[in-house]
PDB file of N, CA, C and O in Angstrom:
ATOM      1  N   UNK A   1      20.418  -6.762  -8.160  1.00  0.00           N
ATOM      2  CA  UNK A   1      19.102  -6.723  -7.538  1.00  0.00           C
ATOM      3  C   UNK A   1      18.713  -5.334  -7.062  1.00  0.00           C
ATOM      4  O   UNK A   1      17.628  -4.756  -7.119  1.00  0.00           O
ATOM      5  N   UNK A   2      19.829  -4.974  -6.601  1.00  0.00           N
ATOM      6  CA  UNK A   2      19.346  -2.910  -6.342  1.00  0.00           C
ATOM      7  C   UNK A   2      19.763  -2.156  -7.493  1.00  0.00           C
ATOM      8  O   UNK A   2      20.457  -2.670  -8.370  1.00  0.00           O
ATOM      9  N   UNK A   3      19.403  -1.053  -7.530  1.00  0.00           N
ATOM     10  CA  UNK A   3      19.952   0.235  -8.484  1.00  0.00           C
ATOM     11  C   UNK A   3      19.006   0.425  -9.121  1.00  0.00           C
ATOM     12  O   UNK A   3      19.044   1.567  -9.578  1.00  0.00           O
ATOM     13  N   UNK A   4      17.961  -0.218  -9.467  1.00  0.00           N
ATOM     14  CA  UNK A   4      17.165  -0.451 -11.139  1.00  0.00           C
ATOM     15  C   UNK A   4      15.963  -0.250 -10.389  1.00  0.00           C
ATOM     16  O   UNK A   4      16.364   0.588  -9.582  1.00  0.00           O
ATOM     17  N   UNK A   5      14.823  -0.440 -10.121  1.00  0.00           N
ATOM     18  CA  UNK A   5      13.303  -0.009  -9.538  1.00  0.00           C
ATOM     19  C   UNK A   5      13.692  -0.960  -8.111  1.00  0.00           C
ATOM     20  O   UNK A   5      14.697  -1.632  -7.880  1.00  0.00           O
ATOM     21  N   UNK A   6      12.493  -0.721  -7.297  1.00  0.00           N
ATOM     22  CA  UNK A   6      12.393  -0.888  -6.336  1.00  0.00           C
ATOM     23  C   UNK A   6      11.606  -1.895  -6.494  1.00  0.00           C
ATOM     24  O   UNK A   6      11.026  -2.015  -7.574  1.00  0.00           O
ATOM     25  N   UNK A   7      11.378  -2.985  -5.300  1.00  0.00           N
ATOM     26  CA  UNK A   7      10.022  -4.240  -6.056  1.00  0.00           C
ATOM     27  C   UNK A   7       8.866  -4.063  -4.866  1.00  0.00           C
ATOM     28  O   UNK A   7       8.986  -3.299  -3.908  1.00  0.00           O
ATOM     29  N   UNK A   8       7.833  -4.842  -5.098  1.00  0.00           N
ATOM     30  CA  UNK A   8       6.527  -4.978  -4.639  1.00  0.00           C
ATOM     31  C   UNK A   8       6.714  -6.571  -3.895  1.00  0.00           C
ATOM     32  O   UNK A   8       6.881  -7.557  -4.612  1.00  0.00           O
ATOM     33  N   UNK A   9       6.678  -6.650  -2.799  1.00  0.00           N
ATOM     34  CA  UNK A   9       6.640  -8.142  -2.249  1.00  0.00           C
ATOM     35  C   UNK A   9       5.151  -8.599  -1.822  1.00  0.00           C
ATOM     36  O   UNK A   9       4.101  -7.970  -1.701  1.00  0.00           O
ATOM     37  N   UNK A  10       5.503  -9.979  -1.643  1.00  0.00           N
ATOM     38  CA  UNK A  10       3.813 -10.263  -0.948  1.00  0.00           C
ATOM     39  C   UNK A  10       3.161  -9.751   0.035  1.00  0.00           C
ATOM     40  O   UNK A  10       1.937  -9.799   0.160  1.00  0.00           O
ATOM     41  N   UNK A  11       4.110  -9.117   0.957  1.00  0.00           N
ATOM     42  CA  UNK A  11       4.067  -9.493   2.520  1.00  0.00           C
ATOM     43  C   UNK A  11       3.252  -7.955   2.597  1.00  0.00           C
ATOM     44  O   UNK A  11       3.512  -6.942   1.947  1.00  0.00           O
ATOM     45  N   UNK A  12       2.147  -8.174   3.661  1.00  0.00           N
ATOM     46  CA  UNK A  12       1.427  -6.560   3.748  1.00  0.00           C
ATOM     47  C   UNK A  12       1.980  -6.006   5.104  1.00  0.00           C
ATOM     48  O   UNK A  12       2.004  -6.726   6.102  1.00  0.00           O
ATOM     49  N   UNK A  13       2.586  -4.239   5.124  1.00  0.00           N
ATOM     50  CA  UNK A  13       3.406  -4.110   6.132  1.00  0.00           C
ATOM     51  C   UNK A  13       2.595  -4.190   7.897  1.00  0.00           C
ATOM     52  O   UNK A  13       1.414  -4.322   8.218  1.00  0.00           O
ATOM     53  N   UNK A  14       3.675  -4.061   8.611  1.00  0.00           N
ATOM     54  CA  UNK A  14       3.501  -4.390  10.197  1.00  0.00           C
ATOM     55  C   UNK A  14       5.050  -3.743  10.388  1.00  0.00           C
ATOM     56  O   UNK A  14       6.136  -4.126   9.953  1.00  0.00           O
ATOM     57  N   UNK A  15       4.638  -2.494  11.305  1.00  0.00           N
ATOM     58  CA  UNK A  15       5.758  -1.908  11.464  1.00  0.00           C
ATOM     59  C   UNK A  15       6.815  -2.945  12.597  1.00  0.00           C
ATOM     60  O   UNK A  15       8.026  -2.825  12.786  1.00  0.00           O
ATOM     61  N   UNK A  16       5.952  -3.846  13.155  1.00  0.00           N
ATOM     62  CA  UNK A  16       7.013  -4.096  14.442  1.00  0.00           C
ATOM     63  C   UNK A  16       7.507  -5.831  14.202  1.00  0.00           C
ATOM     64  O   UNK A  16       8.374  -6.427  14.840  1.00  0.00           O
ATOM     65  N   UNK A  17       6.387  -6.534  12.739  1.00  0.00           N
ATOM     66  CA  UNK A  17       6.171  -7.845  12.458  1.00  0.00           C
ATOM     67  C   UNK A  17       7.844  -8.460  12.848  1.00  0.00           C
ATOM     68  O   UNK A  17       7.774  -9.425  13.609  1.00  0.00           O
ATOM     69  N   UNK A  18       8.839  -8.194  12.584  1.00  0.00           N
ATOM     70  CA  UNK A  18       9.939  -8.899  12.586  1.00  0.00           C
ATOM     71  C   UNK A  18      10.123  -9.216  14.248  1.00  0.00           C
ATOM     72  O   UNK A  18      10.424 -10.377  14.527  1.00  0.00           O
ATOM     73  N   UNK A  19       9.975  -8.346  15.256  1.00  0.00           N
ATOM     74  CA  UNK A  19      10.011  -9.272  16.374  1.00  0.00           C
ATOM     75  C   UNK A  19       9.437 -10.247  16.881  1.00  0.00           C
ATOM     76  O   UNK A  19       9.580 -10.868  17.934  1.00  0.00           O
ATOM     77  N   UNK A  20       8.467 -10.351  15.634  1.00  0.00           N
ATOM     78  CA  UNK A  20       7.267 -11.518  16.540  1.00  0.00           C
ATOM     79  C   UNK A  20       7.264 -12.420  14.857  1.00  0.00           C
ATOM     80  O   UNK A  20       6.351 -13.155  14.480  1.00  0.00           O
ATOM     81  N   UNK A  21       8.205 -12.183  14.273  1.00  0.00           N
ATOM     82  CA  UNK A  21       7.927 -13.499  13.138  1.00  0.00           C
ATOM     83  C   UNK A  21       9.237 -14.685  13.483  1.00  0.00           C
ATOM     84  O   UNK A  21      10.104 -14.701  14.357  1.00  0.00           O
ATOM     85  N   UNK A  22       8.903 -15.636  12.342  1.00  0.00           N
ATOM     86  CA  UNK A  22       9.513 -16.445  12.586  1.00  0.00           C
ATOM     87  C   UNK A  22      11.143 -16.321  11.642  1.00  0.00           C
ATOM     88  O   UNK A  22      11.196 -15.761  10.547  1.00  0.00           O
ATOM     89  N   UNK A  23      12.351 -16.944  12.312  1.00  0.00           N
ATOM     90  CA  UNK A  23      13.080 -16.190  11.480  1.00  0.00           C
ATOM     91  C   UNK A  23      13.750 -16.977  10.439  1.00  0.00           C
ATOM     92  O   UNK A  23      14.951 -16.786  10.243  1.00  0.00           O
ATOM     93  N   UNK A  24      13.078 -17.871   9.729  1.00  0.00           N
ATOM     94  CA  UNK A  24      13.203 -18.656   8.413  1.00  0.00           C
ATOM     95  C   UNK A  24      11.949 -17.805   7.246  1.00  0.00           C
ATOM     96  O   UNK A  24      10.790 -18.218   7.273  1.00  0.00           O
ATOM     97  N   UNK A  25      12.135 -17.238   6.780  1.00  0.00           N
ATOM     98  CA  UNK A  25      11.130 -16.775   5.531  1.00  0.00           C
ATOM     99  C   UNK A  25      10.020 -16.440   5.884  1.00  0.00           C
ATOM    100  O   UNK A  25       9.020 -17.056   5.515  1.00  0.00           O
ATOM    101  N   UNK A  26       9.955 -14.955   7.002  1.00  0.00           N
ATOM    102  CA  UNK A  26       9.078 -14.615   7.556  1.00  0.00           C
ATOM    103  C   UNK A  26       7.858 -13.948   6.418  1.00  0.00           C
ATOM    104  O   UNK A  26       8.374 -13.147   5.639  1.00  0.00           O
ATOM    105  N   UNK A  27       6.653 -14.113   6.254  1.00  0.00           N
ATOM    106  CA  UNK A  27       5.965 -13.774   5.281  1.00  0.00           C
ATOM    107  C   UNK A  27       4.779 -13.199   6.222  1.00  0.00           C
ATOM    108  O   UNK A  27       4.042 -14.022   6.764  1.00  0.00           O
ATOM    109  N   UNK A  28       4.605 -12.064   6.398  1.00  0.00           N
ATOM    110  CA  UNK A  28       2.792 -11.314   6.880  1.00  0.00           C
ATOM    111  C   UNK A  28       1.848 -11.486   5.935  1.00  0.00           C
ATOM    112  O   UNK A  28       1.860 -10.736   4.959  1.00  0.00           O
ATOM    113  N   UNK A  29       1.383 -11.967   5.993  1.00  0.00           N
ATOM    114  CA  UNK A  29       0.292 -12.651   5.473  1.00  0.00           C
ATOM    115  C   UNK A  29      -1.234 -11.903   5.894  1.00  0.00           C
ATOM    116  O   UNK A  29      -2.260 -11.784   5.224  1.00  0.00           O
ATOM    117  N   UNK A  30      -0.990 -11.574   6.944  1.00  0.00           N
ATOM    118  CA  UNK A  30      -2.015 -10.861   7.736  1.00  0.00           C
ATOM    119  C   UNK A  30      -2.542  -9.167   7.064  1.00  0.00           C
ATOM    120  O   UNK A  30      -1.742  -8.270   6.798  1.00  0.00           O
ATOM    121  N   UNK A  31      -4.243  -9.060   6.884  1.00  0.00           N
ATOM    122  CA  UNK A  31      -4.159  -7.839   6.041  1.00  0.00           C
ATOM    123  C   UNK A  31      -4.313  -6.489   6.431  1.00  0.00           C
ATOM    124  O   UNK A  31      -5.178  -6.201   7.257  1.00  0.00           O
ATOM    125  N   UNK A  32      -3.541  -5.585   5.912  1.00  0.00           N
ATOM    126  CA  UNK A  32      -3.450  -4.447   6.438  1.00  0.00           C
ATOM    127  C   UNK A  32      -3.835  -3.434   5.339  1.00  0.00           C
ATOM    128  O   UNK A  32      -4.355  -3.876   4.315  1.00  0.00           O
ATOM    129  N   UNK A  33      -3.562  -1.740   5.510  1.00  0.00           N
ATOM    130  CA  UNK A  33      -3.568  -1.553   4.610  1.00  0.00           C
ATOM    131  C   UNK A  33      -2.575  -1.037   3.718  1.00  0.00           C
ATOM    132  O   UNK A  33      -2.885  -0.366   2.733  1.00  0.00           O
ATOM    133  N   UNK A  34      -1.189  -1.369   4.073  1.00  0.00           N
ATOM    134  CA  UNK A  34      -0.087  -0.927   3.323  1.00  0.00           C
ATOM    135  C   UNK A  34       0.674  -2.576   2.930  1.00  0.00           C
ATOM    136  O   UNK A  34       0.838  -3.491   3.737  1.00  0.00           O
ATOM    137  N   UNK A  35       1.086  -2.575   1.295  1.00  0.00           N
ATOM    138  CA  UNK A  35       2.218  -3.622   1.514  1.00  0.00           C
ATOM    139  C   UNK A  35       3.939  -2.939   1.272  1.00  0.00           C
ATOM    140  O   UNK A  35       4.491  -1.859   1.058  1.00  0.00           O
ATOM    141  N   UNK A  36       4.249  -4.278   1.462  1.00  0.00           N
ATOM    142  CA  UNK A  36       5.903  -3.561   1.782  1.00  0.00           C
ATOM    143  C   UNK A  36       6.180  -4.210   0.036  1.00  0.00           C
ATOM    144  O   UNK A  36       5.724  -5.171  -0.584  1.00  0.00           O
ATOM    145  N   UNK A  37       7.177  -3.092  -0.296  1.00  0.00           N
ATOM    146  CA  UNK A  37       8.047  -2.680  -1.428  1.00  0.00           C
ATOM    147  C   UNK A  37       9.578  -2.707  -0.053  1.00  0.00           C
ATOM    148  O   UNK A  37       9.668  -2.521   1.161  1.00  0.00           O
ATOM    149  N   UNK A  38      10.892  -3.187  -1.644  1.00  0.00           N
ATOM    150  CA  UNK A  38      12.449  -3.468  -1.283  1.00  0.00           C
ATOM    151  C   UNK A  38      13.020  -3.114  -2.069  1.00  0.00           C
ATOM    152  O   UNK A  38      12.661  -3.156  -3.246  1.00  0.00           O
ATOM    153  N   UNK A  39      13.804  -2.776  -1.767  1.00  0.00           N
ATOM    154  CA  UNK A  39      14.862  -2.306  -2.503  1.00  0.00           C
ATOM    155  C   UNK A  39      15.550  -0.998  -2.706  1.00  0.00           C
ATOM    156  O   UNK A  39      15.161  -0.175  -1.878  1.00  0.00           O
ATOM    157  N   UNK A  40      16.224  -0.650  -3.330  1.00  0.00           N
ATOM    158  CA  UNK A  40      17.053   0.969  -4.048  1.00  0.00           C
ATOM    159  C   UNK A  40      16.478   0.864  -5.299  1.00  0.00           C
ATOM    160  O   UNK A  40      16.309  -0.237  -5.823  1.00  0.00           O
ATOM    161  N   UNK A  41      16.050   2.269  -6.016  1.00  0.00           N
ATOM    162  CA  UNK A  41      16.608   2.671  -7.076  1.00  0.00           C
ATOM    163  C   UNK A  41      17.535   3.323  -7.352  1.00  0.00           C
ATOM    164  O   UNK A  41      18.550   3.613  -6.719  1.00  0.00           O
ATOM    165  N   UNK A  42      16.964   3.727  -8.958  1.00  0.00           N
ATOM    166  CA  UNK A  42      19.043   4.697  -9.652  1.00  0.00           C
ATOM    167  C   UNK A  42      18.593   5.625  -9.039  1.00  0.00           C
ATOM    168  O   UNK A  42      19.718   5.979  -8.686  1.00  0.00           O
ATOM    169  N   UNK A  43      17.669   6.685  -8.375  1.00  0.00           N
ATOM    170  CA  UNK A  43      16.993   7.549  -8.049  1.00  0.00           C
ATOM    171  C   UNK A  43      17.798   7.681  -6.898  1.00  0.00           C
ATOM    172  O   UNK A  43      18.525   8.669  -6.789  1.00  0.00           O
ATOM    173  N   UNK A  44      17.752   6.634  -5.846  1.00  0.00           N
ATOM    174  CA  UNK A  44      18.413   7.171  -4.374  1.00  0.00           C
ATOM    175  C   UNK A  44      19.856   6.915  -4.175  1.00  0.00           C
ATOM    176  O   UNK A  44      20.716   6.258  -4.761  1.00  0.00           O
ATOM    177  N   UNK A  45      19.803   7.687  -3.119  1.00  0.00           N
ATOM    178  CA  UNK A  45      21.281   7.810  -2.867  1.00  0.00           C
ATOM    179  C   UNK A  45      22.140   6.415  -2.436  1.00  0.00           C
ATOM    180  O   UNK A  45      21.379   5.456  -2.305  1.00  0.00           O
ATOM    181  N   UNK A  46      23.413   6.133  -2.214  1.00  0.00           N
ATOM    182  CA  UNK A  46      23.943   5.192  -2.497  1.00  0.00           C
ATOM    183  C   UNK A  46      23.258   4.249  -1.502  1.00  0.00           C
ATOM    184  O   UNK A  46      22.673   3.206  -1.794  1.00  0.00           O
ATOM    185  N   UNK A  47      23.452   4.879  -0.048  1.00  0.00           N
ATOM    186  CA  UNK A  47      23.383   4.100   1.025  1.00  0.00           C
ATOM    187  C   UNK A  47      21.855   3.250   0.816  1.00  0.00           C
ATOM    188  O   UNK A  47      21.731   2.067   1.134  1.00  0.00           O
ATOM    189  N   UNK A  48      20.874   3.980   0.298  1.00  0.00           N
ATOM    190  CA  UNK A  48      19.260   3.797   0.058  1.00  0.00           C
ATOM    191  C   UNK A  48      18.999   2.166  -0.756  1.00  0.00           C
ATOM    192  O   UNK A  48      18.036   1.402  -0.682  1.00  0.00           O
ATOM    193  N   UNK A  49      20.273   2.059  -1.510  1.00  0.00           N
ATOM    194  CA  UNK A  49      20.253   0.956  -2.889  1.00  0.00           C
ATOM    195  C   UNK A  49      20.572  -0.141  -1.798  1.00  0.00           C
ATOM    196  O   UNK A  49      21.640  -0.731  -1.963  1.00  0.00           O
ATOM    197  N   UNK A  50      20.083  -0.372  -1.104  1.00  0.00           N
ATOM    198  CA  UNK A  50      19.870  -2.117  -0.769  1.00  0.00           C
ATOM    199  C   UNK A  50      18.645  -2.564  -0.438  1.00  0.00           C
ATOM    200  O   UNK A  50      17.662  -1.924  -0.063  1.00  0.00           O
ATOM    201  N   UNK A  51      18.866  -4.325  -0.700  1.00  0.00           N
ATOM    202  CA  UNK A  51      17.611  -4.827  -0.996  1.00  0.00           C
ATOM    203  C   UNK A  51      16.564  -5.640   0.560  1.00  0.00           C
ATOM    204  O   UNK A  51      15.604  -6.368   0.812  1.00  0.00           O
ATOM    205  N   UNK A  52      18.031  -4.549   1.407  1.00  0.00           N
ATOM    206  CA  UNK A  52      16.948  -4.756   2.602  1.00  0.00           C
ATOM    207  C   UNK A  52      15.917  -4.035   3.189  1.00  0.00           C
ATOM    208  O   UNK A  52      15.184  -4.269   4.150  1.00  0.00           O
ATOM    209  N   UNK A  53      16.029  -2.959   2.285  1.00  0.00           N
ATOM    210  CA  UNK A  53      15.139  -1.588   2.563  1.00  0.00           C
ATOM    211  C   UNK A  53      14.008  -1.965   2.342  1.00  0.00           C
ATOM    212  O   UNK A  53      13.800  -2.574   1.293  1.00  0.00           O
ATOM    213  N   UNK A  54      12.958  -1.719   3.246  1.00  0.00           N
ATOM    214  CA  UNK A  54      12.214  -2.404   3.751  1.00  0.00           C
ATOM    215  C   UNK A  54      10.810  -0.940   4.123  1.00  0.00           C
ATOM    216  O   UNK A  54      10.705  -0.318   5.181  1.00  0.00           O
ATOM    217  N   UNK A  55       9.990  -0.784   2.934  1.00  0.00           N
ATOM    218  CA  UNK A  55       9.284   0.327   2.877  1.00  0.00           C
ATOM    219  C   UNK A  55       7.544   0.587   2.723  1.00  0.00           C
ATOM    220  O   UNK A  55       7.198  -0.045   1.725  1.00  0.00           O
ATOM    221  N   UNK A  56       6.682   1.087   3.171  1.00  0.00           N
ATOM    222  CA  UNK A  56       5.379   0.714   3.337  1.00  0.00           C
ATOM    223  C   UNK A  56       5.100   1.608   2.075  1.00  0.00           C
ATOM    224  O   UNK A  56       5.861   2.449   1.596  1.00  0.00           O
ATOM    225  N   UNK A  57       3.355   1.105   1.469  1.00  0.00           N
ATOM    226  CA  UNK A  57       3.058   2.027   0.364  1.00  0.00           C
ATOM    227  C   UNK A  57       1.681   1.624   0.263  1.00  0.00           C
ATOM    228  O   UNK A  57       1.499   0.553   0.842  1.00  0.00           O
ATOM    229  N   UNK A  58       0.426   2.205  -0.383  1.00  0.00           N
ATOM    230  CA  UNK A  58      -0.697   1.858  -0.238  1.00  0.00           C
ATOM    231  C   UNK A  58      -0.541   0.650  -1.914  1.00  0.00           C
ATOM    232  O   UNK A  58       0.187   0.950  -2.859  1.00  0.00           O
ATOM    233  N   UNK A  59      -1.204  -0.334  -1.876  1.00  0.00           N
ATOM    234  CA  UNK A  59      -1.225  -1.209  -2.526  1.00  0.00           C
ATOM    235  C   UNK A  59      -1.687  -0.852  -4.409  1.00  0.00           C
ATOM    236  O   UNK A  59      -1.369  -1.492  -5.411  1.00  0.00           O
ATOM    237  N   UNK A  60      -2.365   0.167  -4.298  1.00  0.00           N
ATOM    238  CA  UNK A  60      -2.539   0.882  -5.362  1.00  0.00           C
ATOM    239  C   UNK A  60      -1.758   1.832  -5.920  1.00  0.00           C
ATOM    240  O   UNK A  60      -1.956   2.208  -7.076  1.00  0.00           O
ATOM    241  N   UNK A  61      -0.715   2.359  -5.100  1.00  0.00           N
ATOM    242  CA  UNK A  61       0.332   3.596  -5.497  1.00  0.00           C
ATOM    243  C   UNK A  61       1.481   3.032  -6.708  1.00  0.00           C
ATOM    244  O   UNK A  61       2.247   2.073  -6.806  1.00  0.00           O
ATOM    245  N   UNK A  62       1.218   3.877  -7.300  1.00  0.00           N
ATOM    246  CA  UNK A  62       2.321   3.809  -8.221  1.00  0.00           C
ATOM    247  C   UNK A  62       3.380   4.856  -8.725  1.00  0.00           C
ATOM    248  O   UNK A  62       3.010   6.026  -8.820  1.00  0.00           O
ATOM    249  N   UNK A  63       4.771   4.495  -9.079  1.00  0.00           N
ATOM    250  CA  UNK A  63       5.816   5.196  -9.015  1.00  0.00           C
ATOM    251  C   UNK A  63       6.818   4.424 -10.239  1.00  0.00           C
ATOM    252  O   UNK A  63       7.177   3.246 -10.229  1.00  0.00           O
ATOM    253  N   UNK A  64       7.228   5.759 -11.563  1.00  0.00           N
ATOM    254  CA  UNK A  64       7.814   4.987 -12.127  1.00  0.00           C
ATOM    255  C   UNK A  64       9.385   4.339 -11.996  1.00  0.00           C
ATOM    256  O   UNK A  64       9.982   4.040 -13.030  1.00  0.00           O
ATOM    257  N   UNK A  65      10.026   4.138 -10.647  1.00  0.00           N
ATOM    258  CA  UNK A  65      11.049   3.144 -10.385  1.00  0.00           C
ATOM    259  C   UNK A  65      10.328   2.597  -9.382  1.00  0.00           C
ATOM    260  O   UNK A  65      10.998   2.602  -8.349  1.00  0.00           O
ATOM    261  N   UNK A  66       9.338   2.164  -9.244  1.00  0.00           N
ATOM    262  CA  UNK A  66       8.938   0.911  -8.630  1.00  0.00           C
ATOM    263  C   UNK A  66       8.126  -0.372  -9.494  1.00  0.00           C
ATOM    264  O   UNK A  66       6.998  -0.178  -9.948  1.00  0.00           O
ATOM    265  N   UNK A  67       8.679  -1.397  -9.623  1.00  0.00           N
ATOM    266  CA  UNK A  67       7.999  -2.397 -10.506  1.00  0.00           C
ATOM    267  C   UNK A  67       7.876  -3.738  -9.612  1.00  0.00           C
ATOM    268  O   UNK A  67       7.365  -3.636  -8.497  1.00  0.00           O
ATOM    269  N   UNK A  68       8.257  -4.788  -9.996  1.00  0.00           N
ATOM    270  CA  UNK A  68       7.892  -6.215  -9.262  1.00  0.00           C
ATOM    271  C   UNK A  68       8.975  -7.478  -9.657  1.00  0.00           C
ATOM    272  O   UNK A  68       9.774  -7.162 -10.538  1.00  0.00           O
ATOM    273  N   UNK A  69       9.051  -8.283  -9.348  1.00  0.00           N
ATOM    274  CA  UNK A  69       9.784  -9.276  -9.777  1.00  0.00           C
ATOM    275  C   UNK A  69       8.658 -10.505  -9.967  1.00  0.00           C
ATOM    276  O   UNK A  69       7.656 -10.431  -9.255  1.00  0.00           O
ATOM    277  N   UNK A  70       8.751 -11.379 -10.688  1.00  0.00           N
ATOM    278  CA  UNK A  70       8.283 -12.747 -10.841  1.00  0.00           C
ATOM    279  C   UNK A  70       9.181 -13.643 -10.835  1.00  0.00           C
ATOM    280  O   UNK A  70      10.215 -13.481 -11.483  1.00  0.00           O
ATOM    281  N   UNK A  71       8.954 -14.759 -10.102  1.00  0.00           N
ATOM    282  CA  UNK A  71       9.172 -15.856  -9.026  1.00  0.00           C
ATOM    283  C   UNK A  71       8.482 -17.534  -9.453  1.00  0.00           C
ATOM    284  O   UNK A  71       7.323 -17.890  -9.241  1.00  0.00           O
ATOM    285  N   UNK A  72       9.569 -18.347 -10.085  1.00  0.00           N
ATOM    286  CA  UNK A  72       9.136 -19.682 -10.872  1.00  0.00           C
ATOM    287  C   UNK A  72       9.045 -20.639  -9.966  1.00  0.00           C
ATOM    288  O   UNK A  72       9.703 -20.068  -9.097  1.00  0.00           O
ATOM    289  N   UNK A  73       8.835 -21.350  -9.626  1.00  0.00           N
ATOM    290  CA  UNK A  73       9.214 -22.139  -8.491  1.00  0.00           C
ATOM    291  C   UNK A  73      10.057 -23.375  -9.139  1.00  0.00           C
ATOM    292  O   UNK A  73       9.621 -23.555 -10.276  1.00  0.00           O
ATOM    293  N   UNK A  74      10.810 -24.035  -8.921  1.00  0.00           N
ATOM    294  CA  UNK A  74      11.466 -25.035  -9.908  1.00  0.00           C
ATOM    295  C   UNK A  74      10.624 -26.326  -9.641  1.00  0.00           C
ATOM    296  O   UNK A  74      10.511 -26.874  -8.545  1.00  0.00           O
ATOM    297  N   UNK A  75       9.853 -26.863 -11.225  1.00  0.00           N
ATOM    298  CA  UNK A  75       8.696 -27.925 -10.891  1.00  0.00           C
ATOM    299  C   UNK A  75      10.159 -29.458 -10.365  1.00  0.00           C
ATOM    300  O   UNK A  75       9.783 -30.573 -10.003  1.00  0.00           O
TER     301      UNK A  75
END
């Protein structure tokens, strides 16, 4: 899940959201104007490659080790 691009999540950032979310599958939902991107790429340094990294970006920016994941839901 790390090493390879970085991903694009739903959630739009809130620098302080985790003290005031809930702590089962906290999702911001609320709109701002940055969303949060996770993860490492091959690009950063070792410590950088986890997928808790947790990073703001304007919703239009693009970077080629940052891409997205898609998400099936099981019918």
């Amino acid at each position: 899940m790390s090493g390879n691009v970085a991903e694009w999540v739903e959630d739009w950032y809130a620098k302080a959201y985790y003290s005031r979310s809930p702590q089962k599958n906290p999702q911001n939902t609320d709109s701002a104007k940055e969303k949060v991107y996770r993860g490492g790429t091959y690009v950063d340094r070792t410590n950088d490659k986890r997928t808790t990294n947790r990073i703001a970006a304007k919703p239009d920016w693009v970077c080629y080790d940052l891409g997205f994941r898609l998400v099936a839901e099981p019918k």
